[in-house]
N, C-alpha and C positions, 0 to 999 in steps of 0.2 A: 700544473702540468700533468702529473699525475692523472687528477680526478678527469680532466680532459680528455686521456686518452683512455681511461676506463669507459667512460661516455660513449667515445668513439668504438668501442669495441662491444661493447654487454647490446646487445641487439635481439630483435626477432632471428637476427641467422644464427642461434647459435651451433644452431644443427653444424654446421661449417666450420665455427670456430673451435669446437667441440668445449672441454668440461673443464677446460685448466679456468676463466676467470669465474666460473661460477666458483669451484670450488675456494679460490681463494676470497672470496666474498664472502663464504659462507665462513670460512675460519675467520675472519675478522666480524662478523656477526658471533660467532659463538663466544671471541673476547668478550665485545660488549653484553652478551644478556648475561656470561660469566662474571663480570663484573658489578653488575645490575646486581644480582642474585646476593653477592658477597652483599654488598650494601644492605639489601632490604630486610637478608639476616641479620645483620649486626644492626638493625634499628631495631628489630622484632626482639630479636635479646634483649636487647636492653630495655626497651619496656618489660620484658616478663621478668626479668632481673629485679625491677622495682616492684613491680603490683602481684606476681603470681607468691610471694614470699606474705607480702601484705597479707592475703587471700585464706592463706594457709594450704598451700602449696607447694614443694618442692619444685623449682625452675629443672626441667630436663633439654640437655643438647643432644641433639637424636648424634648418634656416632660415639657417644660419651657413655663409659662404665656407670651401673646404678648403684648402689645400694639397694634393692627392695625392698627389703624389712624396715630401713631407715625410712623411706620415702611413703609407705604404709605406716611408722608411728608418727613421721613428721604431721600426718593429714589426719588422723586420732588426737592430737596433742593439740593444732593450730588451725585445722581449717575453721573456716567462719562464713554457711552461708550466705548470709547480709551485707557482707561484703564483697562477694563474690557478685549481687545483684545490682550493687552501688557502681562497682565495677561498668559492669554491663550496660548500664544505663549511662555514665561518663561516658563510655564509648560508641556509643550508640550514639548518642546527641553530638559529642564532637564530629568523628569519622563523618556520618549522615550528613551533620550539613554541609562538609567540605565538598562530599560529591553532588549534593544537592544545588550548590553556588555554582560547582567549579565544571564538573565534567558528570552530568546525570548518567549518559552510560559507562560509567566505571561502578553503578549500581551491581550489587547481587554478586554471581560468580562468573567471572571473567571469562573461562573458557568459551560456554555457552556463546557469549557475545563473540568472542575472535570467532570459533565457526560460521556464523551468521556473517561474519566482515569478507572470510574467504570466501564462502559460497558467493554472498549477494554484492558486494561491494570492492573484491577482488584486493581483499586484506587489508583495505584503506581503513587505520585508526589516526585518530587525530595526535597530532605531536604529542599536546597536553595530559593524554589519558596513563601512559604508563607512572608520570611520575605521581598525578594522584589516587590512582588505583593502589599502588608499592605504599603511600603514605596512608593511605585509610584504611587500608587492611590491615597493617602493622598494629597501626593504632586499635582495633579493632579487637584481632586473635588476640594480640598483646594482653590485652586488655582482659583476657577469659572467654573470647567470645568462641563459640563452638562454630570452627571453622579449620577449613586446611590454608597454605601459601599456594599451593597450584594454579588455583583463579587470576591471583594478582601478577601471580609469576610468568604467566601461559602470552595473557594481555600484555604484558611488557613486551615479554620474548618476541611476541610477534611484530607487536611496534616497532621495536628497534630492528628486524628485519627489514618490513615495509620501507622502513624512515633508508636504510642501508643505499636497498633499494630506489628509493626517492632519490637518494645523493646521487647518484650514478646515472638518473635521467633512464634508465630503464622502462622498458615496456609494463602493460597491466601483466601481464602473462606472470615475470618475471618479480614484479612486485608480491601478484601473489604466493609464488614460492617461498619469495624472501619473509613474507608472512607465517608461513608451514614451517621454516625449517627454523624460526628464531620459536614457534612452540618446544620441538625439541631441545633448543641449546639450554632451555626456562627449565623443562623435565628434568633433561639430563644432568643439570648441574644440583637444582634443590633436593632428588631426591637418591642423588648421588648414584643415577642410574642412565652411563652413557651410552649403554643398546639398549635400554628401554626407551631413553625421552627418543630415538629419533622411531624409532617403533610407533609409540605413540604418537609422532607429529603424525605419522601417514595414516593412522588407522583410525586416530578420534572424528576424522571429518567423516562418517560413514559407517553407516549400523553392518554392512556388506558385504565392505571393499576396501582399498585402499589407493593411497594416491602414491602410487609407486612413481613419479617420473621426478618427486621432492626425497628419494628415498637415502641416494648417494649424499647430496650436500646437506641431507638430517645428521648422517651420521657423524659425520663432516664438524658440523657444528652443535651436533650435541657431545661429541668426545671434547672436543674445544673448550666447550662451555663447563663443564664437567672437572679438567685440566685446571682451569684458573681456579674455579670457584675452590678447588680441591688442594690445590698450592697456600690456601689462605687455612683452610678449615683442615687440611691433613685426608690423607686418602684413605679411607678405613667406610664401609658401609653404614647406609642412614641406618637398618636397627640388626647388630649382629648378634642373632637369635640363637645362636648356636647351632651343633648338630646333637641328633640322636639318633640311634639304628632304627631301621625300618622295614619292617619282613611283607610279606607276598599279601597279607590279610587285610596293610594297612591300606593298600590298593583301593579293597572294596572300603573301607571307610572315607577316603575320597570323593567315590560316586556317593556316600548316604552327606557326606559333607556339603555338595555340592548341589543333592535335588536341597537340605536344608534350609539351604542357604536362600533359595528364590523367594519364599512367601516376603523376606525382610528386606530385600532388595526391589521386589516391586513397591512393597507398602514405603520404601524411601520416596521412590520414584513419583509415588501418588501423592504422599504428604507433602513434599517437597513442592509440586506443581498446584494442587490444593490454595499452599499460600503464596507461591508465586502469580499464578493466574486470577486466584480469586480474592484476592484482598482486594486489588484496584479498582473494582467495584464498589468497594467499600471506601476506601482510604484512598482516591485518585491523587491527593496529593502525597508526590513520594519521600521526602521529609518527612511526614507525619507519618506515613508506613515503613519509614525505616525506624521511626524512635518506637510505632508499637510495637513493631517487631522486635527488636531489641528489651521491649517490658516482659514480652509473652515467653521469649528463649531466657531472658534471666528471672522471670518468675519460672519456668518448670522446672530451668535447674537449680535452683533456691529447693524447690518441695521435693526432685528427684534427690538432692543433697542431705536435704533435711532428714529423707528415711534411711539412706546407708551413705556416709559421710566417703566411705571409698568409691563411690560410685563418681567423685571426682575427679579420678586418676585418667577416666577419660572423655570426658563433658566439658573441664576447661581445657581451652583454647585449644588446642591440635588432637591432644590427648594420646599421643604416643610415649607417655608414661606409664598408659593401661596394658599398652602391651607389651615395653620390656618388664615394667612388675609380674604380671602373668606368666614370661615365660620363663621367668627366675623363679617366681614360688611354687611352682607346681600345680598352688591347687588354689584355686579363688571362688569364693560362694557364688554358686546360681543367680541369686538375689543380685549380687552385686555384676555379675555380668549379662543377667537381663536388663538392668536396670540401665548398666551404659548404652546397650547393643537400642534399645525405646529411645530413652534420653537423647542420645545421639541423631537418632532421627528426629527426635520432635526440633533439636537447640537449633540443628541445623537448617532444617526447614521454616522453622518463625523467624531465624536471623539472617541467613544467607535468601533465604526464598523472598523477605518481603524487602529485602533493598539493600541490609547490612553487606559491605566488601568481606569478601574471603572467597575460601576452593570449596569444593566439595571429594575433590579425590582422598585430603587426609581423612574427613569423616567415614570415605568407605571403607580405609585403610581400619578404624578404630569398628566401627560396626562389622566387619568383617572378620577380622580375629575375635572379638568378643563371644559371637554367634561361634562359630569351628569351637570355640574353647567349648563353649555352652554346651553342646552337643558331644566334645568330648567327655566333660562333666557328668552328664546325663548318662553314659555309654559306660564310665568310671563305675557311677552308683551301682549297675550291674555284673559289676564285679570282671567285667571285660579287660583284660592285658592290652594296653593302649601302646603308644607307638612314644607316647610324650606330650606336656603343651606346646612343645614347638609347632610339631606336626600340623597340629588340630587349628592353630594362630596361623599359618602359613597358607595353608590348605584353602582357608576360610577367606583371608584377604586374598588369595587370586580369585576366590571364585566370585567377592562378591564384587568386585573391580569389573569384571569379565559381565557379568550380570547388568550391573546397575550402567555401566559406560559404554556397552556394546563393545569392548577390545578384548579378546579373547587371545591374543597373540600379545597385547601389552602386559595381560595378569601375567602372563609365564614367565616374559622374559625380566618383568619389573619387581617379580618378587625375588627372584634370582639375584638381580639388582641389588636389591633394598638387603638381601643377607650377604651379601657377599661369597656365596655359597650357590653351586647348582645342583647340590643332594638332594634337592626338594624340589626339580623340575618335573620329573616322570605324576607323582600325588598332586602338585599343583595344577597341571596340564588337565589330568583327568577333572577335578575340582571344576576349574575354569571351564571348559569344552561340556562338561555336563550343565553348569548352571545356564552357561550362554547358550547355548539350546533350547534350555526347558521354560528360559524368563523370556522367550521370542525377541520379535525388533519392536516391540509396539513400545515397553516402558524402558525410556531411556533418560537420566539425569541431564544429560545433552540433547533438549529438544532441538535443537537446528540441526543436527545429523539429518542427513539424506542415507537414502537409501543404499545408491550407488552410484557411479560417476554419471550415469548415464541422465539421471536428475539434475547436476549441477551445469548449469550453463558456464559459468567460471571455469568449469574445470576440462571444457572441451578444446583443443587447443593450444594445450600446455604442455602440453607431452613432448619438450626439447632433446629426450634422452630415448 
């Protein structure tokens, strides 16, 4: 009875009907990828629970107090390259063939492919693809593999919009939104950022623009989604950085943060595309280029490990252990945070670029505070009065989020987010707004972005609001 008269109403008129049943569609969308999200966490723990201790690793819950000193002797005392590659390659070989049998576009990182579903296909993903994407990825990062949950999470989110959508006998118009805004409820709940994910649903389809007309029922169900997930997991920010004072000088370290920041966010952009595009040339079967891919990222970081055993803190699997350890000790060797800031781009790009399931927004998260540190480092040795490692961590991840994704409004509002804290909007804004400038629209980790709406045929006609 219900679903019949939802049927009867969710229409091409909604101009008429105005915004009460969207909105309530989108809060029962934000439940479901809220709930999705809790789940695919507590599978992802629980594998790093078992293998990342195996590894010689300290298991981190982004929201959870660290010890750093402890989590630094733990990985001195227990890490073990060779198992960190046994690792890799177990999961590589499992994960791979399951999307290889099961659902071949749940390959690579997720996002990418939902844009491409919005644009060209009008958010149509197949029933089957969230729950094997959520299981391969798990298994996968779980696993050590150098990867974010964004990918896996972004592709649900928006299935379970579309699918909402489907229930309801909804138009394509409407499906596609229900696609956009179940990106948001995926954002806003994993990375515990409910004005950032609906932020980012509108602005990752477009190097440009934005699809303002999904912007209401984002927020809608990315607070929702955010709500639930955060009822299970406790309301407290994905990493609380702290604060530190910040005077008028640290300003201009922002903008020197921020041009820094471009050369390492194109060269992701490049490498990343590199083995995405040019393997299959090589390797057309994708099986066999997910399992080399998976030799190639846990053989560099097997040799990256071999030379500074710390440089593991952010090479396995998420590696947002490198950054609450960084902003706790103050002071972390160059060596060791060049060596993440490379690493991170090559693990990322042999494993997620040639077929392995994962995100690539945690990678930017961890190569982006690595670099800001790096440069504060650098700035340090000169005897310079610095602002703090928060600062320079902070600064660094908006701009190179902003850089590498084309969302220059998602860095600011996302790291705000992600600390629970807006004392660091005014230096991350400049950060952001400089790099996304100076890195243009040409290299973007998101190649299906267009340009602006005016490109997307999908998106002409959608504008109910």
């Amino acid at each position: 009875m219900v679903w019949s008269m939802l049927r009867s109403r969710i229409n091409r008129n909604m101009l008429v009907m105005g915004m009460g049943w969207v909105i309530l569609m989108a809060f029962i969308t934000g439940i479901l990828t809220g709930l999705v999200t809790i789940i695919f966490s507590l599978f992802l723990h629980y594998i790093e629970a078992i293998i990342l201790p195996w590894i010689g690793i300290l298991p981190f819950e982004p929201g959870e107090p660290v010890n750093a000193l402890y989590a630094i002797n733990f990985i001195k005392h227990n890490f073990n390259p060779t198992k960190l590659l046994i690792a890799y390659l177990i999961g590589s070989a499992f994960s791979g063939y399951i999307v290889y049998k099961v659902a071949p576009e749940t390959a690579g990182h997720g996002t990418d492919v939902t844009i491409k579903a919005i644009h060209h296909y009008w958010g149509a993903i197949r029933a089957r693809v969230p729950a094997v994407k959520l299981f391969t990825s798990g298994i996968f990062v779980g696993m050590g593999g150098s990867a974010g949950t964004e990918g896996p999470l972004v592709q649900s989110g928006a299935g379970m919009g579309y699918l909402v959508a489907q229930r309801i006998k909804a138009d394509k118009y409407l499906r596609r939104m229900f696609a956009i805004i179940g990106i948001g409820g995926a954002i806003g709940a994993v990375f515990r950022a409910p004005l950032g994910g609906s932020v980012f649903a509108i602005e990752v389809l477009y190097r440009r623009d934005y699809e303002t007309s999904a912007f209401v029922p984002a927020i809608v169900t990315s607070i929702t989604s955010y709500t639930v997930y955060s009822t299970y997991y406790g309301f407290k920010p994905l990493l609380p950085l702290g604060k530190v004072p910040i005077g008028p000088w640290d300003i201009l370290f922002a903008i020197l943060i921020g041009i820094f920041i471009v050369p390492f966010s194109i060269a992701f952009v490049k490498v990343f595309y590199w083995f995405e595009e040019g393997t299959p040339k090589y390797l057309p079967n994708l099986y066999q280029r997910i399992l080399v891919g998976g030799i190639l990222a846990g053989a560099t970081a097997f040799i990256i490990t071999k030379i500074d055993p710390l440089s593991a803190l952010g090479l396995v699997s998420r590696g947002y252990l490198a950054v609450e350890v960084a902003s706790k000790m103050g002071s972390i060797p160059l060596t060791t945070l060049f060596l993440i800031a490379i690493g991170k781009i090559l693990t990322t790009s042999m494993g997620v670029g040639m077929g392995n399931s994962g995100g690539v927004f945690s990678p930017m998260i961890v190569i982006g505070s690595s670099v800001g540190l790096l440069l504060g480092e650098i700035m340090q040795s000169f005897g310079m009065h610095l602002a703090g490692p928060t600062f320079f961590i902070v600064v660094g991840m908006s701009a190179m989020i902003a850089a590498t994704a084309k969302v220059p409004l998602t860095a600011i509002v996302m790291t705000s987010d992600i600390m629970g804290s807006n004392w660091m909007i005014p230096a991350s804004a400049i950060g952001a707004v400089i790099a996304y400038a100076l890195s243009g629209t040409k290299y973007t980790i998101y190649g299906s972005q267009l340009m602006d709406r005016s490109r997307s045929v999908a998106s002409r006609g959608s504008g109910y609001f």
